[in-house]
C-alpha positions in Angstrom: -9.9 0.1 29.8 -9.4 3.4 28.6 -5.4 4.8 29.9 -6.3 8.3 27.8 -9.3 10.1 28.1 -11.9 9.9 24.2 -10.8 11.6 21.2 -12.3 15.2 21.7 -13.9 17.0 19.0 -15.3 20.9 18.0 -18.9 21.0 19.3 -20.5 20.9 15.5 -18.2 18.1 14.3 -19.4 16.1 17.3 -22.7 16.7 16.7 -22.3 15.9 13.3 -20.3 12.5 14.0 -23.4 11.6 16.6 -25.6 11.8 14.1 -23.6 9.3 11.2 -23.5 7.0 14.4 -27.1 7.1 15.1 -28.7 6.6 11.4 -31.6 4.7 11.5 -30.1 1.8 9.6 -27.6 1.2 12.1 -30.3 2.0 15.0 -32.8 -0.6 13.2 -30.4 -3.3 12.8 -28.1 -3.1 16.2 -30.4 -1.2 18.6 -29.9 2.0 20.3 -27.6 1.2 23.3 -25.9 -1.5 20.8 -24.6 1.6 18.2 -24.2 3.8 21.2 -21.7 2.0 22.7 -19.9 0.8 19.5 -19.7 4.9 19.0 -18.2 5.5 22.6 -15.7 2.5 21.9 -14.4 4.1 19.2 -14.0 7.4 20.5 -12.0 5.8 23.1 -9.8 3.5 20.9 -9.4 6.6 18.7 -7.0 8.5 20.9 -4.9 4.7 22.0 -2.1 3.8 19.1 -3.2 0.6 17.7 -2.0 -2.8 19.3 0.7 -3.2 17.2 3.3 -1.6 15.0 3.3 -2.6 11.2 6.1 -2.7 9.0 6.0 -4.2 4.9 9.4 -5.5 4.3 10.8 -4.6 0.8 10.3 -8.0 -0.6 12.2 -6.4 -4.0 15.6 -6.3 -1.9 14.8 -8.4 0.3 13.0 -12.2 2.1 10.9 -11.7 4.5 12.8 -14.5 6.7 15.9 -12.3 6.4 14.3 -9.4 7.5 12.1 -10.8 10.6 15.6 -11.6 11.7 17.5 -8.5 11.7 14.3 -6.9 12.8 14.3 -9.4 15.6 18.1 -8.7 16.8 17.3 -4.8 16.3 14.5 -5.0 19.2 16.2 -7.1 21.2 18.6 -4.4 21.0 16.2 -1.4 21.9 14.5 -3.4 24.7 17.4 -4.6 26.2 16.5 -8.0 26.0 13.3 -8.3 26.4 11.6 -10.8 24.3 9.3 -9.1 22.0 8.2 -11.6 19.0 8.2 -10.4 15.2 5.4 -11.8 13.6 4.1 -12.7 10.0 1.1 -12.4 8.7 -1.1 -15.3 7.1 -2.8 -12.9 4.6 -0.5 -10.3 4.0 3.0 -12.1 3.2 5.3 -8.7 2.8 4.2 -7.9 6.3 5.8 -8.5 9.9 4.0 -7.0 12.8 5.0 -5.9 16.3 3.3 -5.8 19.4 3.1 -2.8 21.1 3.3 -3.2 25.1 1.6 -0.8 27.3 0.2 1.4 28.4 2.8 1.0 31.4 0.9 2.7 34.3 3.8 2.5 36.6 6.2 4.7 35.4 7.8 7.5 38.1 6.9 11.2 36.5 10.2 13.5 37.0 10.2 17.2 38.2 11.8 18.2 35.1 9.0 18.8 32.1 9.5 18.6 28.6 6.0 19.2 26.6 5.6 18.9 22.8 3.6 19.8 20.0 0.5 17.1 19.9 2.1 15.6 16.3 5.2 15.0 17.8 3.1 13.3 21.0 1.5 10.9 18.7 4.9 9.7 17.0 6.2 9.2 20.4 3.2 7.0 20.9 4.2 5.0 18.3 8.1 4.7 19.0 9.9 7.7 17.5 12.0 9.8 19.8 11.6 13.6 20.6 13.1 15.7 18.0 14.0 19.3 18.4 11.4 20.7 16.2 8.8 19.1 18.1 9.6 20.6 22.1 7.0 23.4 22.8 8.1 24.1 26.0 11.0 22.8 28.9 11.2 23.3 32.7 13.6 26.1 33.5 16.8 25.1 34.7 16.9 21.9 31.8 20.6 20.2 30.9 21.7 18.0 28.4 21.8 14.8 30.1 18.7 15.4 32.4 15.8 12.8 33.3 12.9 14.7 32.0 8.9 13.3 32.0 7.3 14.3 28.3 3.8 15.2 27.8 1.8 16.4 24.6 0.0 19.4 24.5 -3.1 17.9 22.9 -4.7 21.2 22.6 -2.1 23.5 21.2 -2.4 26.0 23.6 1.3 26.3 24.7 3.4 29.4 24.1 7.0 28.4 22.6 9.8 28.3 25.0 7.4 28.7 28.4 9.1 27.7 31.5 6.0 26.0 32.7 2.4 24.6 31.6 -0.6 24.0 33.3 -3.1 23.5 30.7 -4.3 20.5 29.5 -1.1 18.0 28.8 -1.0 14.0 28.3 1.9 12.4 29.9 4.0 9.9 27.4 7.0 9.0 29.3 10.3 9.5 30.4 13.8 10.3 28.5 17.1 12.1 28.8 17.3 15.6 26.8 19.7 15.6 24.5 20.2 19.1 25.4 19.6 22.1 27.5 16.8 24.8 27.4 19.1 27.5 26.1 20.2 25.3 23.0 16.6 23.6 22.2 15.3 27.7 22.1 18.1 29.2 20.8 17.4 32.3 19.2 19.7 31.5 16.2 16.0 29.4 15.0 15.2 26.1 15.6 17.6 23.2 15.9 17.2 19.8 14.2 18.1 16.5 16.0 17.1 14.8 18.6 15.8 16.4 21.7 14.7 14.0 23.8 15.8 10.0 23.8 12.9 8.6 25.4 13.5 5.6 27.6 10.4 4.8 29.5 7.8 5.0 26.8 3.7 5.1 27.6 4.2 2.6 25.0 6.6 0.4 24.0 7.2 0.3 20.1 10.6 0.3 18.5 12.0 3.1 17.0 12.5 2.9 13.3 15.0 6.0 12.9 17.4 4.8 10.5 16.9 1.2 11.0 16.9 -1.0 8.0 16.1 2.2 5.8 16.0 -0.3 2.3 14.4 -3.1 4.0 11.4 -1.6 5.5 8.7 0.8 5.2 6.6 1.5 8.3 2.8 1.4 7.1 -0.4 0.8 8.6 -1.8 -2.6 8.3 -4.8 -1.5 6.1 -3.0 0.9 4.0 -0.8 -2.5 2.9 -4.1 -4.2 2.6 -5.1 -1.7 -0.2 -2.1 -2.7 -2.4 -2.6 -6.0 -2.6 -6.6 -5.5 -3.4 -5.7 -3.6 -6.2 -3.1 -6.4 -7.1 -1.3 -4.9 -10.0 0.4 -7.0 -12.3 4.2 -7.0 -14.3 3.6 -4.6 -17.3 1.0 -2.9 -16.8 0.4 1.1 -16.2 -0.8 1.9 -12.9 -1.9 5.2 -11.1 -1.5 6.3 -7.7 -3.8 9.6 -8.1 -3.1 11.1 -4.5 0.1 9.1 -3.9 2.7 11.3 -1.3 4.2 10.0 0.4 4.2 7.0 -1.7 4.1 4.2 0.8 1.2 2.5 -1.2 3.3 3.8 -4.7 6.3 1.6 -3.7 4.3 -1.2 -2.4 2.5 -1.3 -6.4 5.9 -1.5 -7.6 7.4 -4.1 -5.8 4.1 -6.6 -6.2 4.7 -5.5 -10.0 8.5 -6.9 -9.7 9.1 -3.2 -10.9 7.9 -4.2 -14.3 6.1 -2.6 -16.1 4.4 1.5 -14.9 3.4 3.2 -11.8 2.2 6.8 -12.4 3.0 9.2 -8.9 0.5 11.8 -8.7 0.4 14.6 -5.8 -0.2 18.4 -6.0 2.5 19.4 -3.4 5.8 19.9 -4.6 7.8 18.6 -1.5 5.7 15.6 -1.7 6.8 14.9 -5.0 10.1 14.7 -3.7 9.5 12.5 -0.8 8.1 9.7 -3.3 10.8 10.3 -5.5 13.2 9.6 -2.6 11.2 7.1 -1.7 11.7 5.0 -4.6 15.0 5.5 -4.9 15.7 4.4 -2.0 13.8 1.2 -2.6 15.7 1.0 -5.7 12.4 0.8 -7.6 12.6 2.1 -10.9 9.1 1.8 -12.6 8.0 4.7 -10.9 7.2 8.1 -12.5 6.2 10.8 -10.0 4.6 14.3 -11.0 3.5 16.8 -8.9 0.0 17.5 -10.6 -3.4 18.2 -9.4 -5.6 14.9 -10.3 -8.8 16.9 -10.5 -7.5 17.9 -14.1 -5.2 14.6 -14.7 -8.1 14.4 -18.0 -6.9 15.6 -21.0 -9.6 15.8 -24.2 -6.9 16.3 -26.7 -4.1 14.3 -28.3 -1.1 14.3 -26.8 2.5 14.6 -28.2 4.3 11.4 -28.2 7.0 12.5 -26.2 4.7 13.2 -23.2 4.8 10.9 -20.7 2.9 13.0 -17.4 -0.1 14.0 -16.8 -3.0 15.0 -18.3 -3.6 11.8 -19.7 -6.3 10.5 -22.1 -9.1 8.4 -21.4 -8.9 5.0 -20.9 -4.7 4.9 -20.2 -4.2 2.7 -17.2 -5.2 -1.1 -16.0 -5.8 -0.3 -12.8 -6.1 2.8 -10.9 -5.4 3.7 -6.9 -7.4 6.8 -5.5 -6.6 6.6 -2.0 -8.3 9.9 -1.4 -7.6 12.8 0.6 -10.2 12.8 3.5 -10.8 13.9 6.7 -8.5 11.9 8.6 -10.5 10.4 11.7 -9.5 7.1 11.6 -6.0 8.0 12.3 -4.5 7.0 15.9 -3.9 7.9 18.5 -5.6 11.0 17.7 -6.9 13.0 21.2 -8.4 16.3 20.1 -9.4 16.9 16.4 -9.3 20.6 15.6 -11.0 20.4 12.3 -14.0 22.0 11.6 -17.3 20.8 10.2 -17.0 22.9 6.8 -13.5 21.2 6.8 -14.9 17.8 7.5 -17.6 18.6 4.7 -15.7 19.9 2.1 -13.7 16.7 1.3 -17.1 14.9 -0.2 -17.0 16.8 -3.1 -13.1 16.8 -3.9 -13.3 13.1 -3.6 -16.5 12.9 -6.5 -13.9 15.3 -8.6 -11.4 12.4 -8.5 -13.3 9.7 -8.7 -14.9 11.0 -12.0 -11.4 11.5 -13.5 -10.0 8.5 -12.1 -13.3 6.1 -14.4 -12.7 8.5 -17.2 -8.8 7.2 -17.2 -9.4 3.1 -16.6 -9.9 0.8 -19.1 -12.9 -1.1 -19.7 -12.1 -4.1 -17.4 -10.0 -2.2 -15.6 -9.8 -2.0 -12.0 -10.6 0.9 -9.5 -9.8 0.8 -5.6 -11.1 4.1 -4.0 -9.6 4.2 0.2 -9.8 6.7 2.7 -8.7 6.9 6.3 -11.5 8.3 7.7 -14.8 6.9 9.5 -18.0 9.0 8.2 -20.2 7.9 5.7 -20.3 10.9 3.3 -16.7 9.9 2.9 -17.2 6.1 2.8 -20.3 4.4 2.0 -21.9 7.3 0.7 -19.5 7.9 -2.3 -19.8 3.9 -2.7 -23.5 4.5 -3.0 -23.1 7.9 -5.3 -20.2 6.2 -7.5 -23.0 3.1 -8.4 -25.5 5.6 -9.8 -23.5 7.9 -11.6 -21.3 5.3 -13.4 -23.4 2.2 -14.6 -20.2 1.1 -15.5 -19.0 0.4 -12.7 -19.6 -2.7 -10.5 -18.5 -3.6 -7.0 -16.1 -6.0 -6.6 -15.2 -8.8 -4.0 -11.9 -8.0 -2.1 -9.0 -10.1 -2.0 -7.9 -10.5 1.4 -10.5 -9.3 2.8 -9.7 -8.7 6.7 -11.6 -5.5 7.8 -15.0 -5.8 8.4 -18.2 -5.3 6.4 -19.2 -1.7 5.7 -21.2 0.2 7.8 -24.9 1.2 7.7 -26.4 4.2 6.7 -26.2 4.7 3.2 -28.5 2.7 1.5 -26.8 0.2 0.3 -27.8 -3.6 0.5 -26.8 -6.7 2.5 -24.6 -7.7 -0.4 -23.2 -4.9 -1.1 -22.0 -3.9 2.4 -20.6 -7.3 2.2 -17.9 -6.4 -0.6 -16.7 -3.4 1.2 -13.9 -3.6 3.4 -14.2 -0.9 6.6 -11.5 -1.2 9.4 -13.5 -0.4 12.6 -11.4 -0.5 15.8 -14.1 -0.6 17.9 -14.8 -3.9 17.0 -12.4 -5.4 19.6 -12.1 -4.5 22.9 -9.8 -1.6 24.0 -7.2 -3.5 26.0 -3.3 -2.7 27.6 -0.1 -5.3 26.6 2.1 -6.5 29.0 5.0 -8.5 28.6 3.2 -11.7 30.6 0.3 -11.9 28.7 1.6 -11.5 25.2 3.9 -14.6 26.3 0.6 -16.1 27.2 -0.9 -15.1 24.1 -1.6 -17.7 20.7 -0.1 -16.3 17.4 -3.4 -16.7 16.1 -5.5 -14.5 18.6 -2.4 -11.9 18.1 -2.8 -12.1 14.6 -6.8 -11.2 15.1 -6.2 -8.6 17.5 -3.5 -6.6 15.3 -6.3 -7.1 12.4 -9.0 -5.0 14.3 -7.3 -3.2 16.6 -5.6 -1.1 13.7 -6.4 2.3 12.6 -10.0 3.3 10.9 -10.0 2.8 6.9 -12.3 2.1 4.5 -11.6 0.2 0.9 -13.7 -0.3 -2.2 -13.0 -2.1 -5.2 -15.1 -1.5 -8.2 -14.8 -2.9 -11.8 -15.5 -1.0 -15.0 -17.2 -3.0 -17.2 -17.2 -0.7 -20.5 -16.0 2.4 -21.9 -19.6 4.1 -21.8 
C-alpha cells in the first residue's frame, strides 16, 4: 500500500515512459492490464526508499563477522534498543543488509515546520539527518532545541528562508533543530552542520554519519552486484570509465586484494577528489584516479613510457567497468522527476560514445560490464541490442550471481538473450510497510528475497570480446 503518492513526471517524459511500458513485446507476452499494472507498481515503489539499507563491509580491513557486530551494537544504539537484525547475504559475501521499518503512520506532526530541499528529503528517507545546507524554509519563531515536524519540498517551489509553505510538501518526520531560524539563515551565508536531528523518522534506517568510516561503504545492493559480475582478478588492469564517486572503484580493488590496477576515470574535478579520498580512506592503494573525459580515453598514437593516465591505446585492460551516466529513474525514493525528455534522450548517444571506446580498450578475451541506473529501454536493452550489431566481437555473457530479474521486453532481443541480462525491477514485489512485529515474524530467507527485489531499478550486462577485430 502506497504511504506516498507515484513518482510524478513532466507531461512529455510521461508520455514517453508510457509508451517503453506499453511496447508490443511486453503487451504480447503479459497482456495489457498485466504491463499496466506492473507500470503503476513501479511508479509507486519509485517514490518509497527500498526495504532495506545496504552497506559492503571493507573486507580489505576488515571480516564481515567483525563488522556485523559493531554494526549490530551501533543500531542498538540509534534505536534505543530495539532489536533490529544485521543480516548477510548468501550471494553477495562483502554485504550486510538492514531492514528499513516503516512507514510509521502514527507519528504526532508538530506546529513548528522545518521544510527541505527534495535531495535532502530523500537522504532523510534513508537515515541521514538534516543538515544545514539542506533547510529551505523554518516556522517563524524556531529555537535551537525545538520539536519540529520535517517535510520535503518535492517540487522545489519554496523561496529560501519563508516563514511558511503551503505548496505541495511530503512529511518525513519529527526532530529537534539544532538551531534557531536566525542562525540556519544567517546572512553571513549558509552554515554547515547539522540542522535538524531527526528522531521520529517516516522510516527507520540508521544513520551512517561517521560510523565505521573504514569499515563500511553504504551502496545499493545492485551497484555491489555489478562488481562482483565483472569479478576482477589480483594483477590485472582494470577501468572504471565513469567511476565518481568510486563506490564500485573501491569495491574492484578490494576483490582484487589491491593487487594489481584499477584505472579512476571521471570528468569532474571534485569527483576526482572524492574517489581519491575514497581510497585512501579504504587504504587501497592500486587505485589511479584521473579526472578525464572517457569519450576521448582512445589514444591512436604511442605513448611515452612514463605515462601512466589516460588516453590509452587499444587493447590495455582485462576487464573494463562502464557503469554509464544515464537518466537516473531507477533511483529511490524519487517523487517528482524534473528532467526533461531531450534530457532523458540525450544520454543514448553519450552511452554508444563510451561504449565504442570502452571495446576499442579490452582485450580480446577480455571482459566488459555496461550498468545503468535507470529503467527505459533506449538506455538498457536497446544499447544491449545496438552493442551486438555493431561489435561482432562481442558476445553476451551469463552473469555470476545473478539476482535481478531477466531483462525486459521491447527491444528485440530473444528469449535467451533477455535471459543473460540482469534488470532490477522493483515492481516485482509487492509495495509493502515494516514493522517491528512482523519483521520478528519474518524467515531470513523471505527477507533476504524481499531486500533482493525490493531494491532500486538497475540494469547489468556482461559481454565478452572475443577478438581484436
Amino acid at each position: 500500500m502506497s504511504f506516498f503518492p507515484k513518482i510524478s513526471f513532466q507531461c512529455e517524459v510521461e508520455e514517453y515512459l508510457t509508451k517503453v511500458f506499453r511496447n508490443n513485446e511486453l503487451i504480447t507476452a503479459l497482456g495489457p492490464q498485466e504491463a499496466e499494472n506492473k507500470y503503476q507498481s513501479l511508479l509507486n515503489h519509485l517514490s518509497h526508499p527500498p526495504s532495506f539499507t545496504t552497506v559492503r563491509v571493507n573486507t580489505h580491513l576488515a571480516s564481515v563477522k567483525h563488522v556485523k557486530k559493531l554494526l549490530f551494537e551501533e543500531i542498538q544504539k540509534q534505536f534505543k534498543g530495539l532489536c533490529v537484525p544485521v543480516l548477510e547475504h548468501p550471494k553477495l559475501q562483502d554485504i550486510l543488509l538492514i531492514p528499513v521499518i516503516g512507514p510509521r503512520r502514527d507519528l504526532k506532526k508538530h506546529a513548528s515546520e522545518v521544510v527541505v530541499g527534495a535531495q535532502c528529503g530523500y537522504a532523510v528517507l534513508r537515515g541521514a539527518h538534516v543538515y544545514v545546507p539542506g533547510i529551505v524554509s523554518t516556522s517563524r519563531f524556531v529555537k535551537a532545541g525545538d520539536l519540529v515536524s520535517v517535510y520535503s519540498d518535492i517540487e522545489g517551489k519554496c523561496k529560501r528562508g519563508a516563514k511558511e509553505f503551503e505548496g505541495v510538501k511530503v512529511f518525513l518526520g519529527n526532530g529537534i533543530s539544532e538551531l534557531s531560524r536566525s542562525e540556519i539563515f544567517s546572512s553571513s551565508g549558509p552554515l554547515k552542520g547539522l540542522g535538524v536531528r531527526m528522531i521520529e523518522p517516516v522510516y527507520l534506517s540508521p544513520s551512517f554519519d561517521s560510523v565505521l568510516p573504514n569499515h563500511l561503504f553504504l551502496q545499493n545492493l545492485p551497484s555491489v552486484v555489478v562488481s562482483h559480475i565483472l569479478n576482477p582478478q589480483p594483477g590485472e588492469k582494470i577501468l572504471d570509465m565513469c567511476a565518481a564517486p568510486g563506490g564500485k572503484t573501491t569495491h574492484l580493488a578490494t576483490l582484487m586484494q589491491d593487487q594489481g590496477e584499477v584505472i579512476a576515470m571521471d570528468r569532474i574535478a571534485n569527483k576526482v577528489k572524492k574517489i581519491k579520498k575514497n581510497a585512501e580512506l579504504l587504504q587501497l592503494n592500486c587505485i589511479k584516479a584521473f579526472c578525464y573525459d572517457g569519450t576521448k580515453a582512445l589514444s591512436v598514437e604511442k605513448r611515452q613510457n612514463e605515462q601512466e593516465g589516460p588516453p590509452f591505446l587499444p587493447e590495455s585492460f582485462d576487464r573494463i567497468l562502464l557503469d554509464a551516466p544515464c537518466s537516473g529513474m531507477g533511483q529511490r525514493p524519487n517523487m517528482a522527476y524534473s528532467s526533461t525528455l531531450k534530457e532523458v534522450t540525450s544520454y543514448q548517444p553519450l552511452q554508444r560514445k563510451l561504449f565504442t571506446v570502452a571495446v576499442n580498450l579490452l582485450k580480446p578475451g577480455g571482459v566488459l560490464v555496461y550498468s545503468t541506473c535507470t529503467i527505459t529501454l533506449s538506455e538498457n536493452e536497446e544499447q544491449v541490442a545496438w552493442a551486438l550489431k555493431r561489435f561482432p566481437c562481442l558476445q553476451l555473457h551469463p552473469q555470476e550471481p545473478h539476482i535481478g530479474g531477466e531483462g525486459m521486453k521491447g527491444a528485440g532481443l530473444s528469449f535467451d538473450q533477455l535471459k543473460l541480462l540482469q534488470r532490477f525491477d522493483p515492481s516485482a514485489v509487492t509495495l509493502q510497510g515494516m514493522d517491528i512485529n512482523s519483521l520478528q515474524d519474518s524467515r531470513e530467507d523471505d527477507l533476504i528475497s524481499l531486500a533482493n527485489k525490493d531494491c532500486i531499478g538497475f540494469f547489468i550486462a556482461k559481454f565478452i570480446k572475443s577478438n581484436s577485430k
